[in-house]
N, C-alpha and C positions, 0 to 999 in steps of 0.2 A: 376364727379371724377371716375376714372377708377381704377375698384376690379379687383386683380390678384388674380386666382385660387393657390393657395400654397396648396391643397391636395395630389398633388400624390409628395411633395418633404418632405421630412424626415427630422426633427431638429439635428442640426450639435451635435455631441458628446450624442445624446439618443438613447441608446440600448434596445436593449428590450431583452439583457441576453441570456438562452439556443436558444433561439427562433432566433436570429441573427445567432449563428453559425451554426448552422442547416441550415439557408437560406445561409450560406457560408463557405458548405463544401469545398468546394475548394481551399479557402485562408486555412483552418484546414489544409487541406492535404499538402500545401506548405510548412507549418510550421512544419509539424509533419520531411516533407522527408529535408528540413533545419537541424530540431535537430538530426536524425540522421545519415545525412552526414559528419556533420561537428564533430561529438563529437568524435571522432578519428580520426580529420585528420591529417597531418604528423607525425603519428603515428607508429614504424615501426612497430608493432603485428596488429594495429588498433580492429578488431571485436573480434580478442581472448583473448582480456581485459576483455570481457566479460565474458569468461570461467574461468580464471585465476586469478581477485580480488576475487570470490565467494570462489571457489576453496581454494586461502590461508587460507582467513579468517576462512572457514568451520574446515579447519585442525586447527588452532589455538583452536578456540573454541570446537573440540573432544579432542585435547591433553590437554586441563586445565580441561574439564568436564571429558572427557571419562576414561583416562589413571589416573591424579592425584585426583580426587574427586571420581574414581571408577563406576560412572554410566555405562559405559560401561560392567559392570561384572553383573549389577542389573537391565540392561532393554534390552530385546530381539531386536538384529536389532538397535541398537542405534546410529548407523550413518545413517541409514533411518531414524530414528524417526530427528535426531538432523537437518537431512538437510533440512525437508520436512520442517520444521517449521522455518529454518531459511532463507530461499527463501521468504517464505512469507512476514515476516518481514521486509527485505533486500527490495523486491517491494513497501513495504507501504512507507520505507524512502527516497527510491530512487524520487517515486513521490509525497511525501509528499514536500520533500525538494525542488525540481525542482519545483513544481505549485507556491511556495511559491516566489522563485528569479524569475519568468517565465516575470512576467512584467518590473521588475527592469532590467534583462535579454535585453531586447528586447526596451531599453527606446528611443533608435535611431528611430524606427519606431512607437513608441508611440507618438512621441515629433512633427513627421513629417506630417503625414497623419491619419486619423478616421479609426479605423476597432474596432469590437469588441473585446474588453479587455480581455472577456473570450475567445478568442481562446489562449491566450497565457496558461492558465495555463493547459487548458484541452489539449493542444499540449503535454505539459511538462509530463502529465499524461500517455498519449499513445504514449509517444517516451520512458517512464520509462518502460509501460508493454513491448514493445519491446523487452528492453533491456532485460526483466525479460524473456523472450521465451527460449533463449540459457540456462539457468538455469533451466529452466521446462525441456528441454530434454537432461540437465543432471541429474536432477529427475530422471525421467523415464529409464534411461540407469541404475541407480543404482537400482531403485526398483523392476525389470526384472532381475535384478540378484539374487535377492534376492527370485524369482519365485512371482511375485507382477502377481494375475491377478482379475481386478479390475470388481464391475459390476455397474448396471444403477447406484444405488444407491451412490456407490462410485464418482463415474464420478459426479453425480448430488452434493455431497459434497462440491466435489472441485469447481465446478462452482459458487458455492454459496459463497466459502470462495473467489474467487474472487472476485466477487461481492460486498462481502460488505467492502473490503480491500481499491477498488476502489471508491466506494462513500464514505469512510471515508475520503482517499487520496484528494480527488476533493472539500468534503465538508469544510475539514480542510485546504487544501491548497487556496483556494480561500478565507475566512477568514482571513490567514495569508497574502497572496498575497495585497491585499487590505491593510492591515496594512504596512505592509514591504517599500513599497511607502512612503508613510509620517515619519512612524516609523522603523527605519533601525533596531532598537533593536527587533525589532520583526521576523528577521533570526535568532539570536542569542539563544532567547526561543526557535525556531524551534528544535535547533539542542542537546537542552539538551532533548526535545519531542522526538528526536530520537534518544538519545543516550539512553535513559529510555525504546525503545521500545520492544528491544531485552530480557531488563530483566522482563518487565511488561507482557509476555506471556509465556505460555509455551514452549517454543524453546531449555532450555539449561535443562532442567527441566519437572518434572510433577506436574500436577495439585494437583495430589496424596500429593503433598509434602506440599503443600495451604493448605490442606483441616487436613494434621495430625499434623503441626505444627504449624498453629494458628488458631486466634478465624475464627466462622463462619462468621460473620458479614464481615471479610477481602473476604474470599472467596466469598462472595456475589459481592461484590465489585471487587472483581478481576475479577469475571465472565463477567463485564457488560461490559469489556473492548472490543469493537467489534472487534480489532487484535487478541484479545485471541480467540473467536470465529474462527473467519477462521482456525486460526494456528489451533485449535482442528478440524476443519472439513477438516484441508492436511492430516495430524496426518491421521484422518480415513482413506480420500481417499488413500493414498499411503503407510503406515506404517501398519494400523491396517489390512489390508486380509495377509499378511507376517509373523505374530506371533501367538500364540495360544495364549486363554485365561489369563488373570492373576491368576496365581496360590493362591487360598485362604492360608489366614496364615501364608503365606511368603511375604519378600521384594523383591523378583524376579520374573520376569515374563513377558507377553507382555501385550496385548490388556485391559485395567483393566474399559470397558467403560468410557461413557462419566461424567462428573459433575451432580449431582441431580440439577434437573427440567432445562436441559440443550435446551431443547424444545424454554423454556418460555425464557431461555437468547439470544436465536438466532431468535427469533422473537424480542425481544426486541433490538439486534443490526442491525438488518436490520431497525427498527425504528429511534434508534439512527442514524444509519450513513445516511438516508434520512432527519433528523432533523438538520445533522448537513450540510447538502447540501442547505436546504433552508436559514441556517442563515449568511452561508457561501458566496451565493451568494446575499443577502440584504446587507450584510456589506463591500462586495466588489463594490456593483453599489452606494453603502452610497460613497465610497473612490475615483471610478473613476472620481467622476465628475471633480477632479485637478490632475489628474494623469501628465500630461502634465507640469501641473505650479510645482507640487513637485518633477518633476525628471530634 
């Protein structure tokens, strides 16, 4: 009886997850220059959408905080502080939301041919930071006016608050990715998770405000939120070298540091959002195995 060697051939529909798309950067990069060729096409502004949704929004949300709630008169620089943080935001749902449709998204080519499953959501991810760039260098045009000059430490901030924005985005979004498949209702939680996201950090708001109007045990809780991290480490990068101190005794003021043992909760979100990357992708190689038969 004649034994065929079946070693060097790979079992139809088994992934072996980060480890595949890495071996196929290539298909990534098709995918990544796919999402954002097409996401403005006959479009007639096309790429300046991406200046101009941020843009309204940012004004909406200073005319109801800044002008009619008064924050604007009680925190130095407050359309710096308001943007820095709501860019961030604004990136987590952008790629939260896209990782989450990224395979439902794309089910034509799921249904048709084998490739790894995780290229679609991590595409969804790195076509949202994209998006998020034009928005980082209108940051930067506002914080330079404002005489923003930033140092290591600053710069290393913000990197960090990237960082952990994007393994939240990835770990969360593949999670839900994997659900959304089978369970369509699970877009739907998505979008109350990001519509919750904006109010659940400091973005329109300060911490300050946590921490003097209820209990502590909330603010514990609040801190562990790894969006709220970031949004506190743009906040420094880009906000806090542009304000003086917080003025003791008063409600006014700038820079009023960070949250107590703020150390211990940005260590513990970079834990979290890697915790939530592993569970994220167990539950999505648990879902792909009928991605095909459920779409």
């Amino acid at each position: 009886m004649t034994t065929i060697d079946l070693s060097d051939f790979e079992r139809p529909g088994r992934g072996r997850g980060f480890v595949d798309v890495f071996r196929r950067r290539y298909l990534l990069s098709l995918l990544v220059r796919k999402g954002t060729s097409t996401r403005y096409r006959n479009s007639v502004l096309g790429w300046t959408w991406s200046y101009v949704k941020p843009l309204i929004q940012f004004f909406i949300y200073y005319a109801v905080m800044g002008f009619i709630f008064g924050l604007d008169r009680g925190l130095n620089n407050y359309p710096l502080y308001l943007f820095s943080g709501f860019i961030m935001v604004s990136f987590f749902n952008e790629a939260f939301g896209n990782a989450t449709s990224a395979v439902v998204d794309n089910k034509a080519l799921v249904k048709k041919i084998y490739l790894p499953r995780e290229l679609f959501p991590i595409s969804a991810i790195i076509g949202a930071f994209i998006h998020f760039l034009p928005q980082l260098a209108i940051l930067l045009v506002v914080a330079l006016s404002y005489g923003w000059v930033p140092s290591i430490v600053h710069i290393g901030a913000a990197l960090l608050g990237l960082v952990i924005v994007g393994l939240t985005a990835l770990g969360l979004g593949l999670f839900f990715a994997g659900l959304n498949v089978r369970y369509r209702d699970a877009s739907n939680f998505v979008e109350v998770l990001r519509q919750l996201a904006t109010w659940a950090s400091p973005v329109l708001y300060t911490w300050k405000l946590i921490e003097e109007n209820l209990d502590s045990w909330i603010l514990t809780v609040y801190m562990m939120n790894p969006i709220t991290i970031a949004v506190e480490l743009f906040h420094y990068a880009f906000w806090e070298p542009t304000v003086e101190p917080f003025a003791a005794g008063t409600n006014e003021g700038g820079w009023f540091g960070f949250a107590p043992h703020f150390d211990l909760y940005t260590i513990g979100s970079v834990i979290l959002a890697l915790l939530f990357v592993v569970i994220g992708q167990l539950t999505f190689r648990r879902f792909e195995r009928t991605f095909a038969q459920d779409l």
